[in-house]
N, C-alpha and C positions, 0 to 999 in steps of 0.2 A: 379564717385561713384553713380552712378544711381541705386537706389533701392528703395523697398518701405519703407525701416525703414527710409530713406534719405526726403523722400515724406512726410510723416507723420507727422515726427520732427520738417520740417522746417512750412510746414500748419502750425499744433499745435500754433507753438513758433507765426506767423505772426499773429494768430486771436487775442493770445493775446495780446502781444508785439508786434506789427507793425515796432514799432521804434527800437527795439533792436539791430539790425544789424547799427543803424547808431549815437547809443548813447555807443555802445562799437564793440570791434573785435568779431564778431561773425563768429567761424566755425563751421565745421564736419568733423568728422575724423571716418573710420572703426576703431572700436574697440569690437574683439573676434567674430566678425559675427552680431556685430549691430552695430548704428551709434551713437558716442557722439555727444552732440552737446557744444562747449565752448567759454567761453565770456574770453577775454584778456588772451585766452591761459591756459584755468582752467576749468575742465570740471563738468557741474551744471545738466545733462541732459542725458541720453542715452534712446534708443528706440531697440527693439529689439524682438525675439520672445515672449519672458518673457511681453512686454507689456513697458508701458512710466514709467522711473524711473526718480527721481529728487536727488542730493545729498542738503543733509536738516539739519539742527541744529538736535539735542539729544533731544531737550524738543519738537521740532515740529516732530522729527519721533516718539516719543513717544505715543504724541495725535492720530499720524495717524493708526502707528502700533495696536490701541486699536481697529479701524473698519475692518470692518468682510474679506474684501477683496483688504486690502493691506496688501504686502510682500517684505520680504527679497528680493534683487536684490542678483540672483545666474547667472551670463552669462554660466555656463555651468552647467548639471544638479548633475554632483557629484562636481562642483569644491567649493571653499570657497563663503560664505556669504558675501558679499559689506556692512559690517552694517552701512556704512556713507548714504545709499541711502534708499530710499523707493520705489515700485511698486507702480505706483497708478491704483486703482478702474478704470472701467472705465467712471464711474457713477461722480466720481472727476476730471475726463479729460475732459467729454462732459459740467461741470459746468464751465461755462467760466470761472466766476467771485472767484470761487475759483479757480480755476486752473490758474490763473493771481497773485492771492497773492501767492501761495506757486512757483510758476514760480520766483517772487520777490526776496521773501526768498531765495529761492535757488540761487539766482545772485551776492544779497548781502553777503551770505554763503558766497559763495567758494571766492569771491573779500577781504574778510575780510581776509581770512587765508594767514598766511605766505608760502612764498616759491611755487615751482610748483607744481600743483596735479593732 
């Protein structure tokens, strides 16, 4: 699965979380033409043309959904809206130190919920 969304993901995830991969099961799977990335088989992460998406709690997509250039996670351009996920800025991807706590959130997210996702 060599690509660049594959490239990007795994950087990303290592600047912040170094350990991630050895404090849970950390994969990647092609999913729709970009790459998820998921912790114990629950995916918290995708990367794609669209840009780096995180799936996030309701009150934390909320805060985010309010600045200028995050979005809706759409993998294809007519198809359905992902409203569990948000696009992030890339302006909140290059801020480590935020992009390590909503990286969090979004681990603790999907590890909370029931069942597989």
């Amino acid at each position: 699965m060599e690509n660049k969304y594959l490239e990007q993901i795994a950087t990303l995830l290592k600047q912040v979380r170094p350990r991630l991969a050895t404090t849970h099961q950390l994969k990647f799977k092609n999913v729709f033409g970009a790459v998820g990335g998921y912790v114990n088989g629950k995916i918290f992460i995708t990367c794609g043309k669209f840009g780096v998406a995180l799936k996030l709690p309701e009150k934390v997509l909320d805060e985010l959904f309010r600045e200028k250039d995050v979005k809706h996670l759409k993998y294809f351009p007519n198809g359905h809206i992902k409203k569990e996920y948000a696009v992030l800025s890339k302006q909140i991807t290059k801020d480590m130190r935020r992009f390590r706590k909503l990286v969090d959130e979004s681990t603790q997210h999907v590890l909370s919920l029931k069942g597989r996702l």
